[in-house]
C-alpha positions, 0 to 999 in steps of 0.5 A, a space after each residue: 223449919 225442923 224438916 229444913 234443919 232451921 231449928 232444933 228438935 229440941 227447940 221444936 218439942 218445947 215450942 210444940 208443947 207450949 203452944 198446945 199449952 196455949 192453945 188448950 188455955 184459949 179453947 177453954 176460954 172460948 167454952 166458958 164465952 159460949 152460951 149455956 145450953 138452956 136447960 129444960 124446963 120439967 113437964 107439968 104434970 096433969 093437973 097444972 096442964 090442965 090449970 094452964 089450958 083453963 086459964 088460956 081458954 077463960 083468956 079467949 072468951 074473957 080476956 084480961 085488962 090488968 095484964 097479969 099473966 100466970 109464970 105457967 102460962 108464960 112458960 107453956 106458951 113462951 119460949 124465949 123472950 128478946 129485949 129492945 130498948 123500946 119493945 119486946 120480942 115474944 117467941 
């Protein structure tokens, strides 16, 4: 419409500038919708590995009824968990 003569550059430039100005508002927006990367988790040290791998090989020879389950060894073996009104989804 500016190149046609339509409108005027005046008109053009202020349109521009409000648009861009819109636009920066909505992409802001948008990256506060997004999910956060999940931030990593630090490395256990050798002891605590050494813990975890004890547990889970006690685990196999003996496994436990009463389904308490240490936050370490969940952590090491778990990546994510997805909830369903009636299940889970274990990764």
């Amino acid at each position: 419409m500016r190149a046609d003569g339509e409108i005027t550059k005046n008109y053009f430039l202020n349109k521009t500038t409000e648009i861009e100005a819109r636009l920066k508002m909505i992409e802001d927006e948008l990256a506060k919708l997004k999910p956060h990367e999940q931030k990593e988790t630090k490395p256990c040290d050798l002891d605590e590995r050494i813990a975890i791998f004890k547990f889970f090989l006690m685990q196999s020879i003996y496994p436990s009824d009463d389904g308490n389950i240490p936050e370490d060894i969940i952590r090491a073996f778990v990546s994510k968990i997805i909830v369903h009104e009636s299940s889970f989804d274990w990764y």
